[in-house]
C-alpha positions in Angstrom: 76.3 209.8 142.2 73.0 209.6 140.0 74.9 210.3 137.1 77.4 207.6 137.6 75.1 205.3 139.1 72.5 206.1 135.9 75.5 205.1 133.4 75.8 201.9 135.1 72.2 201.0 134.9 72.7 201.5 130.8 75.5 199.8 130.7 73.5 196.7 132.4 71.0 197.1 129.9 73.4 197.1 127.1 74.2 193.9 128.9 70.9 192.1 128.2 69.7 192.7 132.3 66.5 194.2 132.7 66.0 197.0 135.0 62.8 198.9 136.0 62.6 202.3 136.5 61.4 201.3 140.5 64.6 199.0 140.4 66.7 201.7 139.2 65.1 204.2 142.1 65.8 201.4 144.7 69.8 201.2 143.5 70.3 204.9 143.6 69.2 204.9 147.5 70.8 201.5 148.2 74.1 203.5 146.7 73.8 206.9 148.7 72.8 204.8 152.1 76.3 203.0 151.2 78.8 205.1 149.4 81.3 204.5 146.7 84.1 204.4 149.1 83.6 200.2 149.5 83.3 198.6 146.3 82.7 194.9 147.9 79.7 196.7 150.1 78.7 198.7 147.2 78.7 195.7 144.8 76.4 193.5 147.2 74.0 196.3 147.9 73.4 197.0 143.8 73.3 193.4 143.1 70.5 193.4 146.0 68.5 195.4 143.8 69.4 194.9 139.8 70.2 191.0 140.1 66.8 189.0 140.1 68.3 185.6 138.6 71.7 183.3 138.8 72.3 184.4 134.9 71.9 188.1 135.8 74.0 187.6 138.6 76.6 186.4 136.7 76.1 189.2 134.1 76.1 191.9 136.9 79.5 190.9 138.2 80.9 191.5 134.8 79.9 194.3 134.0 80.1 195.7 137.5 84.1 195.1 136.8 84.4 196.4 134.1 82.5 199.3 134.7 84.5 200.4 138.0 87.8 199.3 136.8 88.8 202.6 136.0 87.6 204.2 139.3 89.4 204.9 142.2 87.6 204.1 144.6 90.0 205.6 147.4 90.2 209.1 145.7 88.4 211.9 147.4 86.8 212.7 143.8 84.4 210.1 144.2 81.7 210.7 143.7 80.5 214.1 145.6 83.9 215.7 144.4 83.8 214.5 140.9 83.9 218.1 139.5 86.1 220.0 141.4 88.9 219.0 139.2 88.9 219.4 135.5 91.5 219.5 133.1 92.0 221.8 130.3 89.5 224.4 131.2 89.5 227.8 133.6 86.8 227.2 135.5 87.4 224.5 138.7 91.5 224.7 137.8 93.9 224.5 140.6 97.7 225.9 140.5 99.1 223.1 141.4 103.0 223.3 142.5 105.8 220.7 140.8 107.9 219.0 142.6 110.6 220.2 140.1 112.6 222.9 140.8 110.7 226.2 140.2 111.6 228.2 136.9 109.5 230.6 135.0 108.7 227.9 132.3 107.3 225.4 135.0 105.5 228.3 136.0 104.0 229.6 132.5 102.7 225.8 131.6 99.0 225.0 130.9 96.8 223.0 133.7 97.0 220.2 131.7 100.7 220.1 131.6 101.0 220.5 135.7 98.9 217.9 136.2 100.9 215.6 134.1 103.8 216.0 135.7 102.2 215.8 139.3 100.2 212.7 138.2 96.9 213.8 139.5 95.1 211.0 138.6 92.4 212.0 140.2 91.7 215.0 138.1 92.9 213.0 135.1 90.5 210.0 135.7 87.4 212.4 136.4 88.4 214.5 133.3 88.6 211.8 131.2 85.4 210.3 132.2 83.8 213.8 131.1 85.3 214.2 128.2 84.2 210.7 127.0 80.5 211.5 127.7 81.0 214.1 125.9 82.7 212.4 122.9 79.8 209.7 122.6 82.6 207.2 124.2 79.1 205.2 124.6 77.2 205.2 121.6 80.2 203.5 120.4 78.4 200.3 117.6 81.6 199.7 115.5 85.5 199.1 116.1 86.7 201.9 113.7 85.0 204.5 116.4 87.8 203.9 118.8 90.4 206.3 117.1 87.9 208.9 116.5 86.4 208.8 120.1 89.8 208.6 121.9 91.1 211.8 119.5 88.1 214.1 121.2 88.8 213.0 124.3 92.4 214.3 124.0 91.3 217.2 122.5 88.5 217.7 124.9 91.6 217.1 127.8 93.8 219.6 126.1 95.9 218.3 124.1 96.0 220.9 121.6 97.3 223.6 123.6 99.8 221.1 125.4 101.3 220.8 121.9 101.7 223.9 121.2 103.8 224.7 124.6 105.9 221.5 124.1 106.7 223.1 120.7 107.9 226.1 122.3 109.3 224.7 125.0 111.6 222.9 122.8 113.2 226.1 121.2 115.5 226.3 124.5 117.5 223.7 125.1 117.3 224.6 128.9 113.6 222.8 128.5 114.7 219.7 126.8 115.0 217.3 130.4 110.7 219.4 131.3 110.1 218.5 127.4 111.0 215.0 127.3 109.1 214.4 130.8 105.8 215.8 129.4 105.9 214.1 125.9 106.8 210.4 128.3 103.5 211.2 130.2 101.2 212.7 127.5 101.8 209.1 125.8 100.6 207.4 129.2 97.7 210.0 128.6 96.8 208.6 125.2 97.1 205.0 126.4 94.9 205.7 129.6 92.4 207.6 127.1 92.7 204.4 124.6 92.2 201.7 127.5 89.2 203.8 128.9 88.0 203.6 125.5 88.3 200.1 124.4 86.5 199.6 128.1 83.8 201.9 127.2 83.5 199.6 123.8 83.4 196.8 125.5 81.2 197.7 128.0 78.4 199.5 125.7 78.7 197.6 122.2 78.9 193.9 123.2 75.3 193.0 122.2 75.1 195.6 119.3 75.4 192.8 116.9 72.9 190.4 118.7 70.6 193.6 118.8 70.7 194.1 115.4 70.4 190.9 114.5 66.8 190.2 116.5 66.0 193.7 115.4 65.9 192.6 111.4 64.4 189.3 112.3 61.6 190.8 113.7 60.9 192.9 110.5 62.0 190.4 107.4 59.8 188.3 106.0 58.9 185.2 107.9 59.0 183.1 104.4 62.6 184.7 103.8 63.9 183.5 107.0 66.7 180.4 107.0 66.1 177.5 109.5 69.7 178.3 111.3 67.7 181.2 113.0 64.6 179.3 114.1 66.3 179.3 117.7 66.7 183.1 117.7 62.9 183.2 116.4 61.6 181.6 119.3 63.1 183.7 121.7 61.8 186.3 119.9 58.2 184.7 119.9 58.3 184.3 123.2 59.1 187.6 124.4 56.8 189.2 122.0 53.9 186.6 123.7 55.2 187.8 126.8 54.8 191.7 126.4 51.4 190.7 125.0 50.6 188.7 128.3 51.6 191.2 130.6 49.8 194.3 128.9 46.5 191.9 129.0 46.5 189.1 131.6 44.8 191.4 133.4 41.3 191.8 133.4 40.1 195.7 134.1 37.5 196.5 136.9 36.5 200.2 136.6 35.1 201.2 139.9 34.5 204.5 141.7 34.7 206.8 138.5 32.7 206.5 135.3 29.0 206.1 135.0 26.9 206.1 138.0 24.9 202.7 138.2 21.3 203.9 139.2 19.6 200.5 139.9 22.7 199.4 142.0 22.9 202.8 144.0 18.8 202.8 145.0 19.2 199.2 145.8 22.1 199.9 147.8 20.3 202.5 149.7 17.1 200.9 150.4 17.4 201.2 154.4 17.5 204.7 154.2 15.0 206.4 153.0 16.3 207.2 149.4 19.2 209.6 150.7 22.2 208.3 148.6 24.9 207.4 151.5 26.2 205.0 149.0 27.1 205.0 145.5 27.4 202.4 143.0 29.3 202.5 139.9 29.7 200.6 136.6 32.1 198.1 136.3 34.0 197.3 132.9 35.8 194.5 132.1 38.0 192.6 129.3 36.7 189.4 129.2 39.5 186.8 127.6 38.4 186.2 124.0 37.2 182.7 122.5 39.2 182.1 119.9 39.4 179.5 117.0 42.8 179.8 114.7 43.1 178.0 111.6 46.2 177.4 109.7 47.4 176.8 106.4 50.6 174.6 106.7 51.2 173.6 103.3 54.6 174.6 101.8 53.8 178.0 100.5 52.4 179.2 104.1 54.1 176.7 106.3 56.9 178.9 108.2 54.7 181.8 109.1 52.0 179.1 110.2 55.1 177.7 112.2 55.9 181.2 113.9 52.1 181.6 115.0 51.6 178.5 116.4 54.6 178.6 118.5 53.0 182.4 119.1 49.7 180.9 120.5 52.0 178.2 122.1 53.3 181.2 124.6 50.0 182.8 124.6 48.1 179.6 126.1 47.7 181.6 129.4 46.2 184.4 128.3 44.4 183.0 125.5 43.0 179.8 127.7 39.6 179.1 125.4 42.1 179.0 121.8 41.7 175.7 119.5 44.1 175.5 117.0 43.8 173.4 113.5 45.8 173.2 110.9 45.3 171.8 107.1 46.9 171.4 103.8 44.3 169.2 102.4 42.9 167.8 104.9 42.0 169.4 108.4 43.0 168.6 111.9 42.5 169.8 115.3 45.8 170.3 117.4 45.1 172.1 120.5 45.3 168.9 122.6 48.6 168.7 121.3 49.8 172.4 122.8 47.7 171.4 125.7 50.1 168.3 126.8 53.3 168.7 124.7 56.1 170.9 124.4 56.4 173.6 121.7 59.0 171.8 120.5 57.5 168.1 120.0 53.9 169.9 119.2 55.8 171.4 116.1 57.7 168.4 115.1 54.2 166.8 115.0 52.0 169.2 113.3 54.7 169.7 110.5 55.6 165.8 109.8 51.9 164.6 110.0 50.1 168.0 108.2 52.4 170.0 106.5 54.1 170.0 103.0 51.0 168.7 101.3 49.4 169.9 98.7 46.3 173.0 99.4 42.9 172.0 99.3 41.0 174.8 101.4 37.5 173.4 99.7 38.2 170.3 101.4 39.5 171.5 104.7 36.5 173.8 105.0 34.2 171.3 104.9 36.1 169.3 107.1 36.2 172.4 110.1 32.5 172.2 109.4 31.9 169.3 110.7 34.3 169.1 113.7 33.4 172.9 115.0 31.2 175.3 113.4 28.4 174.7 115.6 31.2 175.5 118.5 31.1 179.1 116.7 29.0 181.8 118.3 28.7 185.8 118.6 31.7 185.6 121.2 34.2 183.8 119.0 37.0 185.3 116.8 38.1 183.0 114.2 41.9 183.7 112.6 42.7 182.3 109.2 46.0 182.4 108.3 46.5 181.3 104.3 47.5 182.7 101.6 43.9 181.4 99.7 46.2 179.7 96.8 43.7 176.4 96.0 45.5 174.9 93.2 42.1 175.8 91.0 39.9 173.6 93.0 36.6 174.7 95.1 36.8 177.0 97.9 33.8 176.2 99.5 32.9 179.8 99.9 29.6 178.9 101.7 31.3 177.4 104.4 33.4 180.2 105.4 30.8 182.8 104.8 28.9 180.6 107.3 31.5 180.8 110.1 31.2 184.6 109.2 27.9 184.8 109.9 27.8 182.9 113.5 31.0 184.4 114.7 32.0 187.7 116.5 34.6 188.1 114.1 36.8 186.9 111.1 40.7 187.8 110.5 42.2 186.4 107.4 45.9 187.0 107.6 47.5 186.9 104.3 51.3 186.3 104.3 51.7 187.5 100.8 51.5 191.3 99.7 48.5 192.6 98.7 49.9 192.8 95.0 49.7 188.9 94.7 46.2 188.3 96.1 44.2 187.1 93.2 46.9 185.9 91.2 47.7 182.4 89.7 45.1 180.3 91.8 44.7 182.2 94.8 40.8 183.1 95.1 41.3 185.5 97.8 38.7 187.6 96.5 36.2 184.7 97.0 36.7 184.7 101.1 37.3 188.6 101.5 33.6 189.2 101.7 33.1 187.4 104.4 36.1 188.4 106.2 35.9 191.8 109.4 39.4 192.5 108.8 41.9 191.2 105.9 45.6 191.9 106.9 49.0 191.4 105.3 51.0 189.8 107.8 54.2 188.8 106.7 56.9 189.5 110.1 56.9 189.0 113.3 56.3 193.0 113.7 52.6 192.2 112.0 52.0 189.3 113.9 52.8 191.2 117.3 50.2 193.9 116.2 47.4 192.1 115.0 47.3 190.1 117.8 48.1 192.6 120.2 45.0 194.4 118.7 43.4 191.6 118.7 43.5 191.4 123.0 42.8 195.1 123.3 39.6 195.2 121.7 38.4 191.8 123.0 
């Protein structure tokens, strides 16, 4: 049962639901309370558990359906008896009598071959299954594994040996009515094996290609990315600002280990007599950080200053004290806009009315001066994210080494490699010193682990 009922969870997964390891735990004894013998019972109870929404719902019933559709759910083999049968090995075989008349040749013939010919499809369907675990039936990713992964199973079943004693059989012409019977059903053998198969493909490979996919978004360049895959990107933002939320919305309170708070404990304990009946400990805590993110939108920069916006966009709960502003030339502030817009209208805004123009950090430095460096203090991070190319004009160094000095801390975040800082007009060299950390950040992978670092040590 928890082998069956853990192949079902993956196959969800596969699927696109997600299932907890607690959800998981509360199908298993939702499925031995109920059985496998009731597949309408046994649906309801699972979907009880591994269907939170209407969408996986509707996913669940599919793949619920397809993955059962090969089980009987009448047969005695399910599921506590699922290995008292097995074909093609000694161990768990029984002699099992044909309904044909008995010669010595009926007699002589393999498990395999009995089986066949008394359709045990109970033995065959549990066999099968096996045989397809063991044959990687599904870790299936491409179409051409079918042939190969339906040849093991056969093999695994038996089918070598069943050859050779069909060969044999056929020297004697008193066989040729037993041959032509087992040949008819070994064919229905390979066709079961192929549909279970092609099931098992289905089942297990239907979102290899979207996995894939969202997999090499999430490491190619953000500048390399075409516009047709914006829709996929924010999906991917957003789960990413998710994760980040959920490993940090919370705020820790350590209580009851650690260190001992001395002045809390005495006070606590001032009624009696300085015996310690109570003790007091330090309390830790992550308190959200203040954040100011500022970012270059000009054509060279402007889609990975698209993809963190729309990242701070989805971070807005966690990150609740964040103010956004964006330049090419000159600077503006934008947080009111992700404050009372949607990510898609704040976007659309930012990039018609800021974007595209041509870089002037000097300029925009000076403007951030005067709308919020006296904002800046010991408890604020500031994030830059340029690629420091000033089309030879002034980078107002002393502005930014400024912000440096009031702030917690400075990240510059650099979509270029480090090969091309300094070269042509980019004066990156100018701002480094002034900088706590200089990063490359040129995926979505970076931009999940900078600013995931970014709430861990906040």
């Amino acid at each position: 049962m928890q082998k069956m009922l853990g192949d079902f969870i993956h196959a969800l997964r596969h699927s696109g639901l997600p299932v907890s390891p607690a959800e998981t735990l509360d199908a298993l004894n939702a499925a031995r309370l109920i059985g496998f013998h009731d597949p309408a019972l046994l649906k309801s109870a699972l979907a009880m558990t591994l269907a939170k929404t209407r969408l996986d719902q509707a996913k669940y019933e599919v793949v619920f359906e397809q993955f059962f559709s090969v089980i009987d759910f009448k047969s005695d083999a399910l599921p506590k008896n699922e290995n008292e049968h097995e074909i093609g090995t000694e161990t768990g075989t029984e002699t099992l009598e044909t309904p044909q008349s008995s010669n010595e040749a009926q007699h002589a013939l393999s498990s395999l071959a009995q089986q066949l010919l008394n359709d045990d499809q109970n033995s065959i369907q549990v066999a099968i299954a096996a045989a397809a675990e063991q044959a990687g039936a599904s870790k299936m990713q491409m179409f051409t594994q079918k042939g190969v992964t339906s040849y093991r199973i056969m093999q695994s079943l038996g089918e070598g040996p069943l050859n050779s004693e069909l060969a044999q059989l056929s020297t004697d012409n008193k066989n040729i009515e037993l041959v032509t019977e087992l040949r008819n059903k070994q064919d229905n053998l390979r066709q079961q094996v192929k549909d279970y198969v092609e099931s098992q493909f289905i089942l297990y490979s239907k979102n290899i290609g979207a996995k894939l996919r969202d997999n090499t978004l999430q490491k190619v360049k953000l500048t390399n990315i075409d516009f047709s895959y914006y829709h996929y990107m924010n999906k991917l933002v957003q789960k990413s600002a998710k994760q980040l939320a959920t490993m940090h919305s919370r705020r820790r309170k350590v209580t009851k280990r650690g260190l001992l708070d001395v002045r809390k404990t005495i006070a606590a304990n001032a009624a009696y007599d300085g015996f310690l009946f109570h003790t007091k400990w330090k309390s830790t805590r992550i308190e959200r950080p203040k954040v100011m993110v500022i970012c270059d939108v000009s054509g060279s920069v402007s889609k990975v200053s698209r993809f963190l916006l729309m990242f701070l966009y989805s971070l807005q709960d966690v990150l609740p004290k964040v103010r956004s502003f964006v330049f090419a030339s000159s600077m503006a502030e934008v947080t009111e806009s992700f404050d009372k817009q949607t990510i898609e209208d704040a976007l659309t805004k930012i990039m018609n009315n800021w974007a595209n123009m041509p870089t002037d950090y000097g300029r925009a430095l000076l403007d951030f001066k005067d709308m919020a460096i006296n904002d800046i203090d010991n408890k604020t991070t500031v994030i830059m994210l340029g690629d420091a190319r000033n089309n030879n004009g002034l980078g107002q160094t002393q502005v930014w080494k400024e912000v440096y000095q009031r702030s917690k801390r400075v990240i510059w975040l650099n979509p270029e490699g480090r090969y091309n800082w300094d070269s042509g007009d980019s004066i990156m060299s100018e701002y480094r010193p002034y900088c706590s950390k200089v990063e490359a950040c040129s995926t979505l992978n970076d931009l999940t682990r900078i600013l995931g670092s970014l709430l861990k040590n906040s």
